[in-house]
One Martini backbone bead per residue (centre of mass of N, CA, C, O) as a GRO file, in nm:
protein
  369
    1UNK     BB    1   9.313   7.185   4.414
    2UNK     BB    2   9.577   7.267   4.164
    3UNK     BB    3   9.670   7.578   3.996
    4UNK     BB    4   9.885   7.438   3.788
    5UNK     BB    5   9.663   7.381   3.570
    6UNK     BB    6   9.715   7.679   3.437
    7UNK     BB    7   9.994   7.607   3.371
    8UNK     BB    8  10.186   7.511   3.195
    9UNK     BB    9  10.382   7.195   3.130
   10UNK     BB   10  10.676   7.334   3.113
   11UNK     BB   11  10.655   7.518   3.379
   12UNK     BB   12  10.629   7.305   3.594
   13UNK     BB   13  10.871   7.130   3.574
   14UNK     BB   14  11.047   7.412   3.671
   15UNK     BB   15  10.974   7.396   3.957
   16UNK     BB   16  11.131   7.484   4.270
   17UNK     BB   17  11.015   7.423   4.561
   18UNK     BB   18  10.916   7.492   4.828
   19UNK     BB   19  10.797   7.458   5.127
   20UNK     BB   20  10.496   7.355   5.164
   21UNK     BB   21  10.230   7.405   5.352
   22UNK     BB   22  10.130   7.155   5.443
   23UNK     BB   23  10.434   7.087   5.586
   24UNK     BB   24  10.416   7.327   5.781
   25UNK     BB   25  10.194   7.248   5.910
   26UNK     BB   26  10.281   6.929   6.040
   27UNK     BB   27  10.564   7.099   6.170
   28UNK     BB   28  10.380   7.278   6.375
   29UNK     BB   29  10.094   7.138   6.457
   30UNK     BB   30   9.835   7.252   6.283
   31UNK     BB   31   9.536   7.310   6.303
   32UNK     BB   32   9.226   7.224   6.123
   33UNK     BB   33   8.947   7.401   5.918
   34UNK     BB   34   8.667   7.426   5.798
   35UNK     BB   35   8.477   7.652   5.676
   36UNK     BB   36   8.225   7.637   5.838
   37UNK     BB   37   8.365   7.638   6.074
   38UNK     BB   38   8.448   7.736   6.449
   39UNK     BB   39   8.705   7.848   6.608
   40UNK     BB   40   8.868   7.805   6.858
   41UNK     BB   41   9.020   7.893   7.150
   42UNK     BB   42   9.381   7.820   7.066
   43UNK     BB   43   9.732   7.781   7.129
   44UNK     BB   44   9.743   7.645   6.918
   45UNK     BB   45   9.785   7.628   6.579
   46UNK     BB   46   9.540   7.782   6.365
   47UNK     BB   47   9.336   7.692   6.069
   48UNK     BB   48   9.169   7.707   5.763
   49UNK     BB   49   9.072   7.469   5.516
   50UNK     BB   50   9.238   7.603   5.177
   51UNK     BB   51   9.309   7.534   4.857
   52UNK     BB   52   9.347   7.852   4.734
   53UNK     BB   53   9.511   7.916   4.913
   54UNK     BB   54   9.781   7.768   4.973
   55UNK     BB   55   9.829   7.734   4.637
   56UNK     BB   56   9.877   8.008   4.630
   57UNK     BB   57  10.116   8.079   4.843
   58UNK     BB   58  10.314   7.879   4.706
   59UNK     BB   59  10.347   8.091   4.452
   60UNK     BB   60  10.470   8.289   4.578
   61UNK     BB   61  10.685   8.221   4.727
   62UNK     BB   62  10.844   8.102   4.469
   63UNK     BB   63  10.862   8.370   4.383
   64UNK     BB   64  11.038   8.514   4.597
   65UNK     BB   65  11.270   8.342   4.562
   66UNK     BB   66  11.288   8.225   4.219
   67UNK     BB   67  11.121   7.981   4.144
   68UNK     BB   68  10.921   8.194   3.984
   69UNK     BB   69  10.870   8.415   3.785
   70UNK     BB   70  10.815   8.687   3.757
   71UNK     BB   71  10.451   8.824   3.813
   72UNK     BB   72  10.226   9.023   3.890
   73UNK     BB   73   9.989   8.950   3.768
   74UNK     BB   74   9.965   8.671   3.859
   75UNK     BB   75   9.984   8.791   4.192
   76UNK     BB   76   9.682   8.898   4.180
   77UNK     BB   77   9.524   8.669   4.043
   78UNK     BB   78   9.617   8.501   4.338
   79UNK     BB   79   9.411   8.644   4.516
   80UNK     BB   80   9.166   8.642   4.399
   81UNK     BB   81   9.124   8.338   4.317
   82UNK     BB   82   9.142   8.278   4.684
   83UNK     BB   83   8.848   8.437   4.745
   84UNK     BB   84   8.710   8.288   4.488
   85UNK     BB   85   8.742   7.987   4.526
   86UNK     BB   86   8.847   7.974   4.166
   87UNK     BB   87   8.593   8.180   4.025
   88UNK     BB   88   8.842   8.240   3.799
   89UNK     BB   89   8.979   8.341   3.485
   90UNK     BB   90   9.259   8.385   3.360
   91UNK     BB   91   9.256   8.407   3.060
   92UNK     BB   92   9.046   8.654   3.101
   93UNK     BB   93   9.240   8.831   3.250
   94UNK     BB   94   9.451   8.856   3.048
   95UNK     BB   95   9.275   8.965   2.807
   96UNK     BB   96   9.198   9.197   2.913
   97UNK     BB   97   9.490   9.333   2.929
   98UNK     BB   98   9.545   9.291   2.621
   99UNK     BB   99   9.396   9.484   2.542
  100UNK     BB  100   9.476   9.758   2.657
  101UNK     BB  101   9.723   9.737   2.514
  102UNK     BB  102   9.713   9.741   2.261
  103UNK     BB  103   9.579  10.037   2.262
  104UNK     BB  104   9.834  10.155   2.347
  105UNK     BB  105  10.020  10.087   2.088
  106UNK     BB  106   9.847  10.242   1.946
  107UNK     BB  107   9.880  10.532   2.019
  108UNK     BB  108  10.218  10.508   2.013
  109UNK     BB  109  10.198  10.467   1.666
  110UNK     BB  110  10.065  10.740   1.629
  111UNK     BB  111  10.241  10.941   1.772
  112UNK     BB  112  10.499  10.892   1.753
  113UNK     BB  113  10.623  10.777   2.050
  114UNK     BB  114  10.862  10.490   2.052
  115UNK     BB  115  11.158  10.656   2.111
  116UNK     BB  116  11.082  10.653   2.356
  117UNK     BB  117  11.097  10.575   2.721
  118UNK     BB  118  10.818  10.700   2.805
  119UNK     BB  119  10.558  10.565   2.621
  120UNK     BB  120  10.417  10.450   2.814
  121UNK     BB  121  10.335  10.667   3.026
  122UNK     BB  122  10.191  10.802   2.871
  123UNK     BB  123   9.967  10.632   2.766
  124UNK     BB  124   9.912  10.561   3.080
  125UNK     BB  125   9.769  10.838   3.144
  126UNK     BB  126   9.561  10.888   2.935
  127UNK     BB  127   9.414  10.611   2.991
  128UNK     BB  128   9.353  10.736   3.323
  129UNK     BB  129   9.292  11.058   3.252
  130UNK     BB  130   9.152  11.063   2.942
  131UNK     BB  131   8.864  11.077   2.777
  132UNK     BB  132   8.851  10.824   2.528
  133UNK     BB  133   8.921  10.566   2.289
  134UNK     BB  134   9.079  10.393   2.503
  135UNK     BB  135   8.852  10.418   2.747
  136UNK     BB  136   8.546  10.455   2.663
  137UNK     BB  137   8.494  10.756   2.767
  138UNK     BB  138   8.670  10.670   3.050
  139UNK     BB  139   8.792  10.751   3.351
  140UNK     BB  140   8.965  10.693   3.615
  141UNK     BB  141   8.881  10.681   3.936
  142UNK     BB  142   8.825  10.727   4.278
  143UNK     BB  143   8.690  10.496   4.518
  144UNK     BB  144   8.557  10.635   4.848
  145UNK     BB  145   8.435  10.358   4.937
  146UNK     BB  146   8.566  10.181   5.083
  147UNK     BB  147   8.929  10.259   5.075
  148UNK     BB  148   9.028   9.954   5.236
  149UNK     BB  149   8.842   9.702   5.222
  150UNK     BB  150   8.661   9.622   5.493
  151UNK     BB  151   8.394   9.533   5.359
  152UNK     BB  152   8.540   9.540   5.096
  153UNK     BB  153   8.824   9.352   4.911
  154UNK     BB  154   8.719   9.403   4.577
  155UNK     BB  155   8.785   9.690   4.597
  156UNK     BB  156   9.112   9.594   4.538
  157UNK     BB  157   9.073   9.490   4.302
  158UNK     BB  158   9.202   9.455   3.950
  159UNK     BB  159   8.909   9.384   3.819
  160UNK     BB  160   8.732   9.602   3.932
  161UNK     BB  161   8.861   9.825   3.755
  162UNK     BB  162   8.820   9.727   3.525
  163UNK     BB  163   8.502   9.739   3.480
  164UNK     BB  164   8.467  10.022   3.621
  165UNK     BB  165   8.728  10.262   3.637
  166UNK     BB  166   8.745  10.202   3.971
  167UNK     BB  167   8.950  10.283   4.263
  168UNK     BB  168   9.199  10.278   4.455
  169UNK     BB  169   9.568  10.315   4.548
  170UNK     BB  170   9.653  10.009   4.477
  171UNK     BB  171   9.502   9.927   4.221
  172UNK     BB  172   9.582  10.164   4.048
  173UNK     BB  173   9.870  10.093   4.020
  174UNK     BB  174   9.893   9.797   3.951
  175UNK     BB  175   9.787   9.789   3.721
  176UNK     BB  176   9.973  10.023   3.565
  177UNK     BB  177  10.199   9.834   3.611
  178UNK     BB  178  10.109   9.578   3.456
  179UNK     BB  179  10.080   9.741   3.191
  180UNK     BB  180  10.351   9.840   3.172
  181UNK     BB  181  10.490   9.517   3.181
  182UNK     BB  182  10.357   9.438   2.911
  183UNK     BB  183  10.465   9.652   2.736
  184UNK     BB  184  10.824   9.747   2.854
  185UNK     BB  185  10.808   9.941   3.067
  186UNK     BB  186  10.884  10.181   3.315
  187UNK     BB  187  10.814  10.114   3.655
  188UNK     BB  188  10.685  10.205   4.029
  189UNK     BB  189  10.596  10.109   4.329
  190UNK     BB  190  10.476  10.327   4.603
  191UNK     BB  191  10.460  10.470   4.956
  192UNK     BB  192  10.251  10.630   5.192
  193UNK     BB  193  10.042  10.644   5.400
  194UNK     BB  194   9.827  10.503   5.325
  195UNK     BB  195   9.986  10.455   5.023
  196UNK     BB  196   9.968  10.438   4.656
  197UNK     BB  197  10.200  10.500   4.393
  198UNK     BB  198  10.385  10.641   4.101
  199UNK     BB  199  10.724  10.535   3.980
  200UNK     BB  200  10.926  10.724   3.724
  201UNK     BB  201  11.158  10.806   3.431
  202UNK     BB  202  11.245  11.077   3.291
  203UNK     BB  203  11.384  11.183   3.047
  204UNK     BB  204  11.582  11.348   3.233
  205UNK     BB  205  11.607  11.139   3.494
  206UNK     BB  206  11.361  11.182   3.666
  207UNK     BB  207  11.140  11.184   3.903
  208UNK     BB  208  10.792  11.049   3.881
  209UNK     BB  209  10.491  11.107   4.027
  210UNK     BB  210  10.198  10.892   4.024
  211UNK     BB  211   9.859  11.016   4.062
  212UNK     BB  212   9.570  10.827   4.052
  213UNK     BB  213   9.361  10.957   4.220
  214UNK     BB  214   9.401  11.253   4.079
  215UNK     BB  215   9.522  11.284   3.794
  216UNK     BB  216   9.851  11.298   3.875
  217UNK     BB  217  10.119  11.485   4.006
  218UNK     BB  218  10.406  11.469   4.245
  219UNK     BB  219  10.595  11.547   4.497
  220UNK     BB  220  10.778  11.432   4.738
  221UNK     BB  221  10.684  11.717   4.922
  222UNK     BB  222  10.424  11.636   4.972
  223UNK     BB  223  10.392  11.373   5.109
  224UNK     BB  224  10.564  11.480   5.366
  225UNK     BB  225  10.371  11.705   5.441
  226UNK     BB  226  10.084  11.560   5.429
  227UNK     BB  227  10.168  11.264   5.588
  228UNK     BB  228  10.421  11.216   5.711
  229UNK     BB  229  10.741  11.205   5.638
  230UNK     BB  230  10.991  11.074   5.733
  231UNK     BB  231  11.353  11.038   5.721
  232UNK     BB  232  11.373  10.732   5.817
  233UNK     BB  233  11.186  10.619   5.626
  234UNK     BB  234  11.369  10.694   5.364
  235UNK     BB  235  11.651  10.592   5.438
  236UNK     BB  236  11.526  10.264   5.446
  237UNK     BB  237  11.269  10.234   5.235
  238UNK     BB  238  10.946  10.276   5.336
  239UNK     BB  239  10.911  10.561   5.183
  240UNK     BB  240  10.931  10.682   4.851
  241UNK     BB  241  10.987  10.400   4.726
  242UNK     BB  242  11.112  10.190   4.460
  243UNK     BB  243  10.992   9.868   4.423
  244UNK     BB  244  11.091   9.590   4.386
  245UNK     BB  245  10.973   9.301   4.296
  246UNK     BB  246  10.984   9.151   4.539
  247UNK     BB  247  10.794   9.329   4.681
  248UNK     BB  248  10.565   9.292   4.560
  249UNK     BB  249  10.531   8.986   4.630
  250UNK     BB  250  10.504   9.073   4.898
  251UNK     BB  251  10.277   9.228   4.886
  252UNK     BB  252  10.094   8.987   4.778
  253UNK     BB  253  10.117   8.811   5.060
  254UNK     BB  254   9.983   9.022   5.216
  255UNK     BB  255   9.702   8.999   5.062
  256UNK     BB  256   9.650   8.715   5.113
  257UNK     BB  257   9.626   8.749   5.421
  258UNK     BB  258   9.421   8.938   5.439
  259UNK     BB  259   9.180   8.808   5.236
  260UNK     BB  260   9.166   8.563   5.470
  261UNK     BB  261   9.063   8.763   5.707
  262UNK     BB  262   8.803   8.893   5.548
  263UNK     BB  263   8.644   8.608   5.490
  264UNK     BB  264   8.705   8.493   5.832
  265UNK     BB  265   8.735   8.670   6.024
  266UNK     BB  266   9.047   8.592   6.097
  267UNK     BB  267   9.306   8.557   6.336
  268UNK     BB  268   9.564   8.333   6.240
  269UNK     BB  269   9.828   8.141   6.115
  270UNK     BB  270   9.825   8.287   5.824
  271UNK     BB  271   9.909   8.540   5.860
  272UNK     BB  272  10.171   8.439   5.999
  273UNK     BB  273  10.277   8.315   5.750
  274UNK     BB  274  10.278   8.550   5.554
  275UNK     BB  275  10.456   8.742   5.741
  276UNK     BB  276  10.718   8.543   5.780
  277UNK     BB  277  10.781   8.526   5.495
  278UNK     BB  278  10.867   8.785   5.415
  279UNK     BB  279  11.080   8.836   5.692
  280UNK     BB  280  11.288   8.618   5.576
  281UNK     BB  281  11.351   8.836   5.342
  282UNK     BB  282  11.230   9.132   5.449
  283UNK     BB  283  11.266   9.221   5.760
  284UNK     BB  284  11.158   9.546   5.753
  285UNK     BB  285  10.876   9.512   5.619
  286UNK     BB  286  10.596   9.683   5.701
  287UNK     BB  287  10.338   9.513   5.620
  288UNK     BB  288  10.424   9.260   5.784
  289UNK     BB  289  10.461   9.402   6.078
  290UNK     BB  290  10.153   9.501   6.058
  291UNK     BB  291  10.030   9.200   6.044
  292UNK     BB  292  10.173   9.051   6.290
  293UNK     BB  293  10.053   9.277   6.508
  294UNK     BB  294   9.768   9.247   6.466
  295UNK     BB  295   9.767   8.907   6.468
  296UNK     BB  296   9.844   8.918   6.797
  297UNK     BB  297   9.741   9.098   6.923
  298UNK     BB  298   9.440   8.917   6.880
  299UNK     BB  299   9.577   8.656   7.043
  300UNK     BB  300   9.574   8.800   7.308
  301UNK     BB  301   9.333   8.894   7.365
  302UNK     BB  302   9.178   8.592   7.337
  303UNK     BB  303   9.301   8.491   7.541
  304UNK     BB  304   9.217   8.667   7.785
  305UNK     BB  305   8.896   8.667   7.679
  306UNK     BB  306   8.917   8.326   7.791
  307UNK     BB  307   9.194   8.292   8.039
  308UNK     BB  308   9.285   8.541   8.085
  309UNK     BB  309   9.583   8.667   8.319
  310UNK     BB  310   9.759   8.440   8.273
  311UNK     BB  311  10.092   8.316   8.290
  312UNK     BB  312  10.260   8.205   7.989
  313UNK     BB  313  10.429   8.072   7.688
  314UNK     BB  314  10.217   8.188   7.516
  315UNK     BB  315  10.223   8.498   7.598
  316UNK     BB  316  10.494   8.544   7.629
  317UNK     BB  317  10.550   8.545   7.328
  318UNK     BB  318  10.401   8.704   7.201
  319UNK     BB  319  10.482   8.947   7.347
  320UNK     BB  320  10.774   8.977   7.228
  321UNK     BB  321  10.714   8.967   6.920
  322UNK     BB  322  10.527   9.220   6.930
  323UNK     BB  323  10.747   9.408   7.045
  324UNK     BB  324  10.952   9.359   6.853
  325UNK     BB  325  10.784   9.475   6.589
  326UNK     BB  326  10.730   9.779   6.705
  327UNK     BB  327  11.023   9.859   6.740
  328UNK     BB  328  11.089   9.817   6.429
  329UNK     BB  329  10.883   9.984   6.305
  330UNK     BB  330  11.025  10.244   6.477
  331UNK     BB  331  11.348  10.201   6.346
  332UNK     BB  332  11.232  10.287   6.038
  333UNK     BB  333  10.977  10.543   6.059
  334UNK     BB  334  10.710  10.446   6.137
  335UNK     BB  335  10.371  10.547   6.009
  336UNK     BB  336  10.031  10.638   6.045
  337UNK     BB  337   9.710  10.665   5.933
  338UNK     BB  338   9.402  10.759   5.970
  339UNK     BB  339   9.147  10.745   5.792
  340UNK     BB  340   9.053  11.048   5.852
  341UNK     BB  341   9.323  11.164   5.767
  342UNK     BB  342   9.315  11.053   5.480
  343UNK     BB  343   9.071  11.198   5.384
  344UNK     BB  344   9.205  11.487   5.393
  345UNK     BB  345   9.430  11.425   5.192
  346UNK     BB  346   9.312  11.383   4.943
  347UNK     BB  347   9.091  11.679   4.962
  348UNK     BB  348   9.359  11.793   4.912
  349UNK     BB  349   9.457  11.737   4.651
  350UNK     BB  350   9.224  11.825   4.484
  351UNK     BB  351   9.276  12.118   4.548
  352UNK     BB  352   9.561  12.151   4.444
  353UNK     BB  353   9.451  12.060   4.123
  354UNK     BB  354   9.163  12.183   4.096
  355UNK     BB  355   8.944  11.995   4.192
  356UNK     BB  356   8.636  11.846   4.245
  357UNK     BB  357   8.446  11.716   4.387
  358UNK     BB  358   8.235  11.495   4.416
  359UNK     BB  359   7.922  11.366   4.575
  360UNK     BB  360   8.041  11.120   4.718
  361UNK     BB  361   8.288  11.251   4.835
  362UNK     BB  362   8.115  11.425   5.015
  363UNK     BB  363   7.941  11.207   5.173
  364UNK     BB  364   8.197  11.066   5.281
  365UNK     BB  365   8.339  11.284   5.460
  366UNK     BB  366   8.035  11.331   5.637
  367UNK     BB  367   8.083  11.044   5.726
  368UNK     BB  368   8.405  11.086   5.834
  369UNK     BB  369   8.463  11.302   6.077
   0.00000   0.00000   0.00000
């Protein structure tokens, strides 16, 4: 099945191609597997054949080099695409975000300030945090169950979101991302220790930063103190830096990686191919090299677990490239919280701007401490 009968055909004649993951498995001498197979550990790279992986890696790949104008809906709905192999429907995808859009034009058009810089962004604050008739009386709110998608990768999809007016940190700025870039307005996703959140540029020119977990505004200087975001770190531009579109799309191959992590349970030739492929373009992205370094990682293990301490050229590679990424890691200033750290500094933020935790998030917490 290949993806591209649903893009126009006056648009697939302008794509120029990227080597094919095909052509790459081939050239690599990757070993394929059917997806009902068990992979038996082997030191040859080996992954499952799955054509909807594939042909998303292909499409977000040609995104990445620019040879597919960007589009981060669209990227959005090829990880989805690709874990649902296949069984969802982009033009119905597309039309969810076109109502929701539409009504935000409503709004702008309604309250008379569409000369502002920031209109998009007004609408999209109150479509996100305050119940009326913009989002049928349903303001969106922070999913605090499995809030890395590690049970449920789809509690992290942006159609999750769409269906039930809550996500996690990551999923909730991508949408307000893909609707601001519907709307023509400005907006950038952001980082900060295992999480994700929104800045634009307000009326006087300096930058908002939008907190949709807790449907507030935050200061640079919270995300620094509770979350431990080194100097370094920001220097870099590994957190609290506004994403360019590149990044964006680099962010969606780093989840088509997950999503067949998580699909496969399994760490194989695919999640490294995802990550190299972002890191031949943005060699310091930091989600690319902690995807390299978990997937080497269980490489290493799984040799170990299954032929020994043997010495050979295959883990002594393996080790080097790993020690290679977690040093770049290191000198870019990269930090990570512990599930249970993240869940203290949310109940922080909450408590920050004077909301009540609900009743599932105080269960979420009391099981997670």
């Amino acid at each position: 099945m290949v993806i591209y009968t649903q893009i126009a055909e006056a648009q697939q004649s302008s794509i120029v191609m990227s080597m094919p993951i095909r052509e790459q498995i081939i050239k690599d001498n990757v070993k394929t597997y059917e997806s009902t197979d068990v992979i038996p550990f082997d030191t040859v790279p080996q992954m499952y054949y799955d054509d909807y992986f594939y042909d998303a890696y292909d499409e977000l790949s040609n995104m990445l080099e620019g040879n597919i104008q960007y589009n981060l809906k669209r990227a959005e709905f090829l990880v989805e695409w690709a874990y649902f192999s296949g069984n969802v429907d982009y033009k119905a995808f597309c039309d969810s975000i076109s109502l929701a859009v539409n009504v935000m034009n409503r709004f702008i058009r309604l309250m008379d300030i569409q000369h502002y810089k920031t209109a998009a962004n007004a609408a999209l604050f109150n479509y996100f945090t305050k119940p009326g008739w913009m989002n049928g009386n349903k303001a969106f709110s922070y999913d605090v169950e499995d809030c890395g998608g590690e049970k449920d990768i789809t509690k992290l999809f942006v159609s999750k979101v769409i269906k039930t007016h809550s996500g996690q940190c990551s999923s909730l700025p991508i949408y307000y991302k893909i609707l601001c870039n519907e709307l023509g307005g400005k907006a950038y996703l952001a980082t900060a220790p295992r999480h994700m959140y929104i800045k634009h540029i307000g009326e006087d020119g300096r930058w908002v930063n939008v907190e949709l977990t807790t449907g507030s505004f935050a200061r640079d200087e919270w995300y620094i103190q509770s979350m431990g975001v080194s100097t370094e770190a920001i220097k870099n531009g590994v957190f609290l830096t506004a994403m360019s579109d590149n990044e964006e799309v680099a962010y969606m191959i780093y989840m088509l990686g997950i999503a067949y992590q998580r699909k496969y349970r399994d760490n194989d030739y695919f999640a490294l191919l995802c990550a190299n492929r972002i890191l031949d373009t943005l060699p310091h992205n930091y989600l690319a090299l902690h995807l390299l370094i978990e997937t080497l990682h269980q490489c290493g293990y799984d040799y170990v677990h299954t032929i020994g301490e043997v010495p050979s050229h295959y883990i002594i590679n393996n080790n080097q490239k790993y020690q290679s990424a977690i040093a770049i890691l290191e000198s870019i200033g990269y930090t990570e919280l512990t599930e249970k750290e993240y869940i203290k500094k949310v109940e922080k933020g909450y408590n920050y701007i004077g909301k009540n935790t609900s009743s599932s998030w105080d269960e979420f917490k009391s099981r997670n401490r």
